[in-house]
N, C-alpha and C positions, 0 to 999 in steps of 0.2 A: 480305431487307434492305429498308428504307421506306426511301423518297426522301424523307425529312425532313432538313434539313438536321441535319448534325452537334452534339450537346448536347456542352459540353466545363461539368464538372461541377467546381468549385472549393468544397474543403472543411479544415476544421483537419486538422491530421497524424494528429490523434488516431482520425482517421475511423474505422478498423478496430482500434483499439488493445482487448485484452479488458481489459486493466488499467488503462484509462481512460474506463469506459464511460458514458453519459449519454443521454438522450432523444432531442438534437440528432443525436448520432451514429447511434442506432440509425435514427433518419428517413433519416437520408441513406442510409444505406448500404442499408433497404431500400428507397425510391425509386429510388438506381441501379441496385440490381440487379433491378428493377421491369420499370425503363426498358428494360434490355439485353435481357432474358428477352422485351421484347414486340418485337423488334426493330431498335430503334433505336443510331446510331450512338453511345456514351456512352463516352466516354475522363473518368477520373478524376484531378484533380490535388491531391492535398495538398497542403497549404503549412502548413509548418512557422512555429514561431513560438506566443507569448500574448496569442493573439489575446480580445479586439478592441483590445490594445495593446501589438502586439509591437515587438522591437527593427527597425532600419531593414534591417538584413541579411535580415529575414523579407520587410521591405518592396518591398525588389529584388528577389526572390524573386518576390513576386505580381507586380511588373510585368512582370517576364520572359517569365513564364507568360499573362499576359494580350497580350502583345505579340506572342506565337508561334502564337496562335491563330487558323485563316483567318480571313480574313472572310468574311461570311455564315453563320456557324455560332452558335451560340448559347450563351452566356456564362450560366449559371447559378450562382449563388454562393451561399453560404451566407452568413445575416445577418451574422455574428460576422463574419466578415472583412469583407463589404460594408461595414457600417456605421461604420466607421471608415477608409476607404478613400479617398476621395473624388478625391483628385488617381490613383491607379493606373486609379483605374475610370471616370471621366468620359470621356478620351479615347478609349474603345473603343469610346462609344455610337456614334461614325458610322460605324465600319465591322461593327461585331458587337450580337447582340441580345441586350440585357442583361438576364436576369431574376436577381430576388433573391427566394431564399426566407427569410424571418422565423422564427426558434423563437420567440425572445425578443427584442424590441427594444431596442439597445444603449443608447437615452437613457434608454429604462424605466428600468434601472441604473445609469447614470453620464450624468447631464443633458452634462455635457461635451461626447460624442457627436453632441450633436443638429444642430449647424450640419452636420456630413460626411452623416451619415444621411440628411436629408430632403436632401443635393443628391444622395445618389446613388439614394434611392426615388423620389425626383420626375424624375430621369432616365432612371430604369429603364424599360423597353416594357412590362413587368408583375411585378406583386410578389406573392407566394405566401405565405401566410400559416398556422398551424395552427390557427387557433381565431377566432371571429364574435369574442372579443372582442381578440385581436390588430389584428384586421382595423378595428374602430370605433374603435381606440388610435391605429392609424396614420394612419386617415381624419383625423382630428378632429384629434391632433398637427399633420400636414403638408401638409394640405388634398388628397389625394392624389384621384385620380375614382374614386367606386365601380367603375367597370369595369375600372378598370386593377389593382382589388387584388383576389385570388382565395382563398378559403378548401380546402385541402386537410387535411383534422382526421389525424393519425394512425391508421392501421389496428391489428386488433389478430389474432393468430393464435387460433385454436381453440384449446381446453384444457381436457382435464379438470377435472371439479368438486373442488375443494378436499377433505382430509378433516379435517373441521373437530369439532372440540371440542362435547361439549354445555354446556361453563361458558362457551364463545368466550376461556380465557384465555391464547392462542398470538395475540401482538400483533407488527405486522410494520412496519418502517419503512424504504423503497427508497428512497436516495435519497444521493447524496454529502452528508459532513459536511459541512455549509457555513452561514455563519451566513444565507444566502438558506433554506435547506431548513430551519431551525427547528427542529434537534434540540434546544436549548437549551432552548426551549420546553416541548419535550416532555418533558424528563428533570425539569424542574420539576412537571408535571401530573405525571408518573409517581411524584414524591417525594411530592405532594399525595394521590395517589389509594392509597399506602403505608399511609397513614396513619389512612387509613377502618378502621372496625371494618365488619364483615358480610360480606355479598357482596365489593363494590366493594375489602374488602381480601382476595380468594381468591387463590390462591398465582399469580398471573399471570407472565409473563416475555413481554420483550420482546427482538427484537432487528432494531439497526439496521444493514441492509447495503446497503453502498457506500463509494466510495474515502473515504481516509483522508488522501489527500497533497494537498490540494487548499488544505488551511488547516490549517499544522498545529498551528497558536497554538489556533485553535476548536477543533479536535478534542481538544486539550487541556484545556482550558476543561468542556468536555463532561465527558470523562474524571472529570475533578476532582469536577464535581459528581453523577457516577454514585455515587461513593466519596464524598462529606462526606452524602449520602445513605443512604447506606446499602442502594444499589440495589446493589450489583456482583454479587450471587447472581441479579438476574432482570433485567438490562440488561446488553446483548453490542453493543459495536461489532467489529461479523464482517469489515470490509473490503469489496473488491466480491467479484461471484463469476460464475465462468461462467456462459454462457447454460443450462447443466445443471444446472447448483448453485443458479443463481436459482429455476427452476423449482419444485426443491423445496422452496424458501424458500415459496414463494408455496402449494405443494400441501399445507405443513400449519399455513397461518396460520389462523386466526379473525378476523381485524379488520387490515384496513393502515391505518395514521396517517400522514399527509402533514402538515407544521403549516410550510408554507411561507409565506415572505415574501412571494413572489413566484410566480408559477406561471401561463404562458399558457394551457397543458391540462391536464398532468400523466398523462404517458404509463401510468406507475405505477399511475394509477387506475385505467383501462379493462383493464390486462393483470392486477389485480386481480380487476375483476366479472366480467373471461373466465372466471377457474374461482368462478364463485358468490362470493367473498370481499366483503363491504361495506366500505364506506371512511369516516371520520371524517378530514376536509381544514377548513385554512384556505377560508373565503371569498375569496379573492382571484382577480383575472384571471380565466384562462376553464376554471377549475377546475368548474365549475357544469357545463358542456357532458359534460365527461368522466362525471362521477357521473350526470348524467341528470336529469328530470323536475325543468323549471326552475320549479314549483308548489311542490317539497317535499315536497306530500302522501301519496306514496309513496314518497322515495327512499330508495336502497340506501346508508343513512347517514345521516351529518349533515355538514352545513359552520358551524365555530363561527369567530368572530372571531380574526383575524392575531394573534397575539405576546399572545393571552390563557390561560395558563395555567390560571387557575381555570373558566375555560369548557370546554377540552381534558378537562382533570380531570372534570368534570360529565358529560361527555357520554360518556366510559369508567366513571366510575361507573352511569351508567345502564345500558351496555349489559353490564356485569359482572355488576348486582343485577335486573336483570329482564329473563327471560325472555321475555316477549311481545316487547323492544324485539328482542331475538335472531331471533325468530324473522319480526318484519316485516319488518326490513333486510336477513334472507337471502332471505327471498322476494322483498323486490324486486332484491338481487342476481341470485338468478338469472332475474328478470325482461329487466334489464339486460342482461341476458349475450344474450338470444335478439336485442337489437336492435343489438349492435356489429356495426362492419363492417370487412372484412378491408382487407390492405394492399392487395387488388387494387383496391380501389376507390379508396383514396390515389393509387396509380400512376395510375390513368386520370384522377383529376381533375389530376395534374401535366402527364400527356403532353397535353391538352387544353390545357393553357397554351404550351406547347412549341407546339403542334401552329402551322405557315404562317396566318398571319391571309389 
């Protein structure tokens, strides 16, 4: 056992939920179980609620929880509840040491946010962040001091090589339906790229998995336009699926699309090039880092413009109708692959912010 003082870990309910699963949650849960495996004192608290705007009942709740915690131990939270917190979590700075970890920054999404956010990052002892371009968002937003914000990128597990298609027409989209993840997007390029004669229209099929409950007006929306399309033969929204089930999602894709709105990393992506898989993502946030080689020159994909369909469409036509574009973006996939790094190394860069100054 380290004589470190005690981490008391505050997280959405969903934390461990299989039927609620997301990036955030996977980070946490492997960081805590990081943290514990190396030692360290790590008691976990849920808190219940819709967060980063839950009812007050959730809200008593986190204060409860923040009030019963010694002092001198260290108060780590997750952004989502942090960032809209301000009056539960100010008060704890002078007796407990407050770090906030960042997925996604709550004004990023709802400007609203922003006055509680930056009082309780600017009060924080240090803030954890996943991605250099998180970390420059929040610099620059909240005037925050370089040393006080820390980059910890998400790790990724080992993984067999994908067994992948020689047309690449097994296309893959991780990601909950939500009008942030840009399936709408996609099902538009996918009607676009229907429509091609040649290659770019080879009997392709796609399928989108992840939860379904999140928005179900979109997910309907979606729906609709799989069907006025005339996609329902080769586009599946499958739901989410266990960590088993995902695997195999992922071991017989050819190509993952990401067409988000928004995206600090995109977890999705690196546990893609783990089994050799390339990726065609939006441009946005720090999506760039994930895929790799911030030059272009060789990377294991493309990043095409936010909420542009006829670009999406282009850049699956190309990788439909020619082979050479197949055969460079898998080689720098599994380029990609030899230089990710595991969650052990996530872990050590979080217990190092933990760690007694």
């Amino acid at each position: 056992m380290t004589s470190a003082p005690a981490v008391h870990v505050v997280v959405p309910d969903s934390f461990d939920d299989p039927l609620r699963p997301s990036g955030g949650n996977r980070y946490d849960q492997r960081v805590c179980a990081g943290l514990a495996a190396s030692g360290r004192d790590v008691t976990v608290h849920p808190v219940r609620g819709a967060w980063p705007w839950p009812d007050p009942s959730a809200r008593r709740e986190l204060g409860g929880i923040v009030a019963a915690v010694p002092d001198g131990a260290t108060l780590l939270l997750d952004g989502l509840i942090a960032g809209t917190s301000a009056s539960e979590l100010i008060p704890a700075v002078a007796r407990q040491r407050l770090i906030v970890l960042v997925h996604l920054p709550v004004a990023h999404r709802q400007p609203a946010a922003e006055p509680g956010e930056r009082e309780v990052l600017t009060a924080a002892d240090s803030v954890i962040t996943t991605s250099e371009w998180t970390r420059a968002w929040l610099m620059t937003r909240y005037g925050l001091a370089a040393d006080r914000v820390v980059v910890a990128r998400p790790g990724v597990d080992a993984a067999p090589g994908a067994e992948q298609t020689a047309e690449g027409t097994r296309l893959l989209c991780v990601a909950a339906v939500t009008p942030g993840k840009g399936q709408d997007v996609l099902i538009a390029a996918l009607a676009e790229l229907a429509q091609r004669a040649g290659p770019a229209g080879a009997p392709w099929h796609c399928r989108l998995v992840g939860p379904l409950d999140r928005d179900r007006a979109f997910v309907a929306a979606v729906s609709a336009a799989v069907d006025t399309a005339g996609l329902c033969g080769r586009v599946r929204l499958v739901g989410p699926r266990t960590p088993a089930a995902l695997e195999r999602e992922y071991a017989h894709a050819d190509l993952l699309l990401l067409p988000s709105r928004y995206e600090t990393y995109g977890m999705v992506i690196t546990e893609a090039l783990a089994r050799g898989v390339p990726v065609v993502a939006s441009a946005v946030g720090g999506v760039g880092e994930a895929i790799g080689d911030p030059t272009g020159v060789d990377r294991a994909g493309l990043l095409v413009p936010e909420g542009d369909p006829g670009a999406l469409a282009a850049a699956l036509s190309g990788w439909l109708s020619e082979p050479g574009i197949r055969r460079r973006w898998r080689s720098a996939a599994r380029r990609r692959r030899g230089e990710l790094t595991g969650w052990d190394e996530t872990v050590r860069q979080v217990g190092d912010v933990l760690a007694p100054r």
